[in-house]
N, C-alpha and C positions, 0 to 999 in steps of 0.2 A: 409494552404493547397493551393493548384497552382490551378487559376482557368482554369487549362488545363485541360481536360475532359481526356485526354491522359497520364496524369502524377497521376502518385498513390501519396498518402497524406504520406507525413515523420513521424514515428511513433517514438520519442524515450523516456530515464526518467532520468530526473534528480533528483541526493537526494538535499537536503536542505541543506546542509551543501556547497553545488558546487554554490551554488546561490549568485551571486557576488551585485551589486548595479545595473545591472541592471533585468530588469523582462521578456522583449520579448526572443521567443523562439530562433529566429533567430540567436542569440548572444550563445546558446546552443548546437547548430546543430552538431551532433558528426563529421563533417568534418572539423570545424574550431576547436574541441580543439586537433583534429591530429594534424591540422596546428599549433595552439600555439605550440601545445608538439615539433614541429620540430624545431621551433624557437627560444622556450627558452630550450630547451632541451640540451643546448651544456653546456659542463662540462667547459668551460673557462669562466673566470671571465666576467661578464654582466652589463649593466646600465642602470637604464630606464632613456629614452629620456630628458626625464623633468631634469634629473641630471646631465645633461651634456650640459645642453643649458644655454648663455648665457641670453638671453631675448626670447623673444614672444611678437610680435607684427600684429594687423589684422589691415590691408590696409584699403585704404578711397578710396573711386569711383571720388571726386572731382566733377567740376562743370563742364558743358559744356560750351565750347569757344562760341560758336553758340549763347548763349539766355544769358548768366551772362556777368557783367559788369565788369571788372577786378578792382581791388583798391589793392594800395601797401600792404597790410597784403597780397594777394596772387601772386602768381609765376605757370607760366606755366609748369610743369611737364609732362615725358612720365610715362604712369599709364600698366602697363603688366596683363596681364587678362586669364584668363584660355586657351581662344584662342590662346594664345600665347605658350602654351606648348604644346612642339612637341615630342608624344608620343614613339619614336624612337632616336631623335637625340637633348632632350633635350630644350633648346627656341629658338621661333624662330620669329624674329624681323623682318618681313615682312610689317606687321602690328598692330605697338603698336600705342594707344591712346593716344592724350593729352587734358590733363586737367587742370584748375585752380585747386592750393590748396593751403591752407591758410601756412604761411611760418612757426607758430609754432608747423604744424604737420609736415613739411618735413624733418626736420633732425633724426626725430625720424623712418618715415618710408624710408629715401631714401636710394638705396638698396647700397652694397657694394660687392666687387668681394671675395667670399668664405661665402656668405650667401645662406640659403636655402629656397627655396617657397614651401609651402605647401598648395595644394589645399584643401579647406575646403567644400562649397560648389560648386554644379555643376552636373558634373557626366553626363549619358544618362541610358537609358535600356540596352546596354549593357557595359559601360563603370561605373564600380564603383568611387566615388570620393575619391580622396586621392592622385592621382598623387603629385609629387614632381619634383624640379627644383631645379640646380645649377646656382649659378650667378658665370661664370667665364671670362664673357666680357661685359662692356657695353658703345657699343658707339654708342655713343649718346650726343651731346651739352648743355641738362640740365640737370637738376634732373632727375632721373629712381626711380619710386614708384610702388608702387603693387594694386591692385583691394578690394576691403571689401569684396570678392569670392577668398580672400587668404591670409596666415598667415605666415610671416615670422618667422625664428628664425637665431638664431648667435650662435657657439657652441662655449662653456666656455675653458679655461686653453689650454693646450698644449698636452693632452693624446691621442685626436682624432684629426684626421686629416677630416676635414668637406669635403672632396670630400671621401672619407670611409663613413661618417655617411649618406653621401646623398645616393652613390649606395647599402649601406646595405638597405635606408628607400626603392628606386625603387625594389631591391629584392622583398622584402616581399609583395610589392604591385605589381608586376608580378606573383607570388603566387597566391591573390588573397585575401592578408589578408586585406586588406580592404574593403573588402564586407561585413566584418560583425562587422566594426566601422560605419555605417553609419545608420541616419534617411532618410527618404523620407517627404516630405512636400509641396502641391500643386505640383507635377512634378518635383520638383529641391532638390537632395541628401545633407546632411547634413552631414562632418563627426563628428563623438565624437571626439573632441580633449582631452578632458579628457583621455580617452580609446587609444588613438594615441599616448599623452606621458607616456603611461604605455610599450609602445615598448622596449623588452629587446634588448639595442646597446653591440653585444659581444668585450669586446677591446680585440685588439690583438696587437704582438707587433710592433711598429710604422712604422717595415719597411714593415712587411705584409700588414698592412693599405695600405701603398704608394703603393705596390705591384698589391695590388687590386684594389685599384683606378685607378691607372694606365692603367692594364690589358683593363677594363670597358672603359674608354675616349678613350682610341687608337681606340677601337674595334667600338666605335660611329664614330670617328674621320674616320678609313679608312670607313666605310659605308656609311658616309655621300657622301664621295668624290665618290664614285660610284654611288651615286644617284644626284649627282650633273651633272658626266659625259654622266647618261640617260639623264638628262633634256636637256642637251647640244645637244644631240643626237635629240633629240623629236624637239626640236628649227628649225634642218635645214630641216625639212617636209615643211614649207612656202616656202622657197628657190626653193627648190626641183620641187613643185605642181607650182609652178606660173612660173618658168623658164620653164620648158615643154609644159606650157601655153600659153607662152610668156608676159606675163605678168609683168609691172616692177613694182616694189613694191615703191612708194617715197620715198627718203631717207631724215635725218635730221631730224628736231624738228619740228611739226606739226603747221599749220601758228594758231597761236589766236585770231589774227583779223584780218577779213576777210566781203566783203561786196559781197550779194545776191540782184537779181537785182528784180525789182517787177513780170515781169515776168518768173521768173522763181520759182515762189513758187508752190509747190505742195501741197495746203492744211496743211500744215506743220510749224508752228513759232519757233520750238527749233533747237538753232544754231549744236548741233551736229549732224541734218538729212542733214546741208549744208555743213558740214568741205571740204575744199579742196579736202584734199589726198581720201575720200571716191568718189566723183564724179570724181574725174581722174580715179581711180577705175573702177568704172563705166565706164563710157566713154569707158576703151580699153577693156573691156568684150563686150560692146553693137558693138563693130569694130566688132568682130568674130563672129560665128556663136555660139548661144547662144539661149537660153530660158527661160521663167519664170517658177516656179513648179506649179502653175496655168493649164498651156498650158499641163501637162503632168500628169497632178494628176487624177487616175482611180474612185480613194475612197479614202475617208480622214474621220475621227471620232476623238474627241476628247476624254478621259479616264475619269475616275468617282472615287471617294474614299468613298468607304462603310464606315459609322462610327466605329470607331474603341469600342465604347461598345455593337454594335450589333453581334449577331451572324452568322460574316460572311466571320474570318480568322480561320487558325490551325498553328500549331509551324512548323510542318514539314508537307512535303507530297502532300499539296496542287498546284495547279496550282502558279506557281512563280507571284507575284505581284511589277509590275516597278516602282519604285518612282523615283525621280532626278537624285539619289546617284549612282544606276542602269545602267544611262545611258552614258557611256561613247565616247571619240572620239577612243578608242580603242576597243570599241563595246560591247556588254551587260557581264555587271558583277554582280553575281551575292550572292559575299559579300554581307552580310546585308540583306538580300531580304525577302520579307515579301511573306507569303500565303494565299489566296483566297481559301475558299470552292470550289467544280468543281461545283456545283448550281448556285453557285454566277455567276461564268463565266459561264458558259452556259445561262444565265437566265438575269440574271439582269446588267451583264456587256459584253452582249452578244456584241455587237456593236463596244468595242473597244477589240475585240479577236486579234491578233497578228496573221501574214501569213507569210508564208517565204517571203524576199525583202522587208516586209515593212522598212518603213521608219520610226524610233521612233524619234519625234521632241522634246528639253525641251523649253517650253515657259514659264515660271513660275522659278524661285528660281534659275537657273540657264541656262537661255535661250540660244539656238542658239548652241545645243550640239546635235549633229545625231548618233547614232545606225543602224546598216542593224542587221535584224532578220534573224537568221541563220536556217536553213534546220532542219527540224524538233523540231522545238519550239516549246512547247506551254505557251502561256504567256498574260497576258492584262497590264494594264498601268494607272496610277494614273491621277488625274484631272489636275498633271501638265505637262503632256505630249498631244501629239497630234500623232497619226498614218496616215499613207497615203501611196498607192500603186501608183505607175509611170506606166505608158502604157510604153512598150517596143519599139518602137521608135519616134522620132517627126523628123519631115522634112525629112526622108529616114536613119537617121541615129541612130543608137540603143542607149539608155540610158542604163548604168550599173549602177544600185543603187549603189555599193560600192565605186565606181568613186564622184557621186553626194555627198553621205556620206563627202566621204575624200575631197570634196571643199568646200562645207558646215562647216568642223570643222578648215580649216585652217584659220590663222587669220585675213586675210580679208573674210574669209566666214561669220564669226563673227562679224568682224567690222561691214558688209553689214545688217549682220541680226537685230545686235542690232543699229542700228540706225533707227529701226522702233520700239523701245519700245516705253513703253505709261509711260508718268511718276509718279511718287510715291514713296514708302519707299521701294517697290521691280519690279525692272525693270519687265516687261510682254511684251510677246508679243499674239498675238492668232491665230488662224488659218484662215485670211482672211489674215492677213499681210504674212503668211508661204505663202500662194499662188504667193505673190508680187516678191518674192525674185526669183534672176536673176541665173542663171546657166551656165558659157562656154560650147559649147559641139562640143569638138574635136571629132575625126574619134576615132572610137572601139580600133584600133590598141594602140595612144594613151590613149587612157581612162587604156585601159588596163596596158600598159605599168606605168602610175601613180599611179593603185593600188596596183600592183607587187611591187615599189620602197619605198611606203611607210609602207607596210607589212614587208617589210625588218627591216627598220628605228625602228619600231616597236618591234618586234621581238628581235632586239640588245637591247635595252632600257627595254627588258621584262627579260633579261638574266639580266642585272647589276643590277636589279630593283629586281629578285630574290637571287644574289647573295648578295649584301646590305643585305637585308632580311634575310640570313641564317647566315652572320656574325653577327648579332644584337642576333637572337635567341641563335645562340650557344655559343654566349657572356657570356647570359644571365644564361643559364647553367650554365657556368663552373662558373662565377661570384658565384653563388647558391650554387655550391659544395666546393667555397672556403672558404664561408664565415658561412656554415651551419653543414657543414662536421663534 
């Protein structure tokens, strides 16, 4: 039963004779044996999973470079991790891991191009574990191994074509059929791999496979390239904000060593609050007419997070609740969003209520990200935000919070900001540092003319960013009606 007060309790019956090997209801729910029946319900010849797979193998997490002493039995590896699947376009090698591993486990797990990764553990609340990945590139100069949060396999003979067996496995798991192969255990989802290789694979003939395969990777392939063309797009915002600025931005590789003279220390001993290119920065902001958000802040509150076992969220309905995720440079979204009771807000989180203009700051998990609250909002803000109103001009000249917003999220607005973090395992900043931080502040004409040209920038990058998005979905369709039909 949900412990949603709002949600009626699933009532159904199963005979004894339906009752497989396992016993939670979960596994019973008459929407997942619709879903089986869709799945295995196709009249062409079928194979579970496990009969078509060459091996099965779970990854090793290895040793950390950091604190282990290396000795010739191991070898530096890149280790790929659930973070690494990119739930759209596949993997993505941004940020893989390396680690020591011992050399007689690596030929057994080191990956190869037409192997497949299966997430086993992982998962979120709303994200079921099971996800799968294709290795169709890997470059990279060592070994490429997997995580012990994933389970390879290699598919056997010549009947299947393993880019077919992988988009048939993403099918069913866009479906949804993995929500009910999985445990739960302290927070972190479990799949039954058991119940995973009992997956009926429909074969079909070899050139439909390729057919469909194919169909599927182009249809990633051009969406990626569109959301590659946004990012491109979002990139020349810096250009843009700091040339109307005048601003020059340094160019080249950033100096590494660099000498701070005694007078010039500000309380401060870590060498990245001294980097060059941030004080030249500085410097041509403090030439112009400028201020700090100190000198212009009305009200400032910091946000509060109710514990999540008190009684003090609803599923729907309630007053929107901001967390990190929430806070964009593209301004409040509101994906994902959690709700607050209207008591809560009113009462006990009364203090960090949201007004049109505020300014929502992230100091925590992802610092130095701005939001303007827009005209009739109502909304509060988690412990890892900060809120604050501007007074309406300083020195004769009008402040436009959206202005402020949009130099605050460009990337020297960032640089500037995060060079006041405190350090630790997650950068922080708080709201006496938020005061610190320095603002150009051109005539209105400009300010405005800045937020017009990035609205734009925006706007383009929201079009290719929806369009990406609809070729993936309708991919995913037709993919679905190919292969289930």
């Amino acid at each position: 039963m949900s412990k949603n007060p709002q949600q009626s309790a699933e009532i159904f019956t199963i005979w004894s004779n339906e009752i497989e090997s396992r016993l939670d209801p979960f596994f019973y729910r008459p929407i997942f044996k619709k879903l089986v029946a869709v799945v295995n319900g196709t009249k062409r010849k079928a194979h579970l999973l496990s009969d078509i797979v060459q091996f099965s193998f779970a990854g090793d997490w290895g040793e950390d470079p950091d604190t282990f002493e290396p000795s010739p039995d191991y070898q530096l590896c890149y280790v790929l991790r659930n973070t690494n699947f990119d739930n759209k376009y596949n993997l993505n090698f941004d940020d893989v891991a390396q680690r020591y591993v011992k050399n007689s486990k690596i030929e057994k797990l080191a990956l190869q191009k037409g192997d497949i990764l299966i997430e086993k553990s992982g998962g979120s609340p709303i994200q079921p574990v099971g996800r799968v990945a294709f290795v169709d590139d890997l470059p990279f100069n060592k070994p490429v191994i997997f995580s012990n949060f994933l389970q390879k396999i290699r598919i056997a003979g010549d009947s299947f074509f393993p880019e077919y067996v992988f988009t048939f496995l993403q099918t069913i798991y866009h479906l949804g059929y993995t929500e009910f192969l999985q445990n739960q255990t302290t927070g972190i989802k479990n799949l039954r791999l058991d119940d995973f290789f009992k997956i009926k694979i429909v074969e079909l003939p070899k050139n439909e496979q390729k057919k469909i395969a194919k169909f599927a990777f182009d249809a990633r392939k051009n969406a990626k390239k569109m959301e590659e063309k946004a990012m491109k797009i979002l990139s020349s915002i810096d250009d843009f904000v700091l040339g109307e600025l005048g601003i020059d931005m340094p160019r080249g590789k950033a100096e590494r060593v660099f000498q701070v003279w005694s007078d010039e220390i500000e309380g401060r001993i870590d060498a990245l609050f001294y980097k060059p290119f941030l004080r030249s920065l500085l410097e041509q902001i403090k030439k112009q007419k400028h201020f700090t958000l100190g000198e212009a802040i009305t009200e400032m509150s910091g946000g509060a997070t109710p514990k999540v076992t008190g009684d003090y969220y609803l599923e729907e309905g309630g007053v929107p609740f901001l967390r990190v995720q929430n806070i964009t440079e593209m301004g409040i979204n509101l994906d994902d969003v959690k709700f607050i009771k209207p008591e809560v807000h009113e009462k006990m989180l009364k203090r960090s209520q949201l007004k049109k203009d505020d300014l929502v700051f992230t100091i925590i998990g992802r610092p130095g990200t701005v939001s303007v609250v827009p005209e009739n909002f109502e909304g509060n803000i988690s412990q890892n935000s900060v809120r604050f109103h501007l007074q309406n001009e300083i020195n004769k000249t009008k402040i436009i919070p959206d202005y402020v917003a949009v130099f605050l999220n460009t990337k020297i607005g960032k640089d500037l900001s995060l060079r006041w973090t405190a350090g630790g395992a997650q950068p922080a900043l708080n709201a006496d540092i938020v005061k610190k931080l320095i603002v150009p502040l051109p005539s209105v004409a400009k300010q405005e003319k800045i937020i017009a040209g990035v609205k734009t920038i925006y706007e383009k990058a929201k079009r290719l960013r929806q369009e990406a998005e609809s070729i993936v979905i309708s991919a995913q369709k037709e993919v679905e009606q190919m292969i289930l039909a």
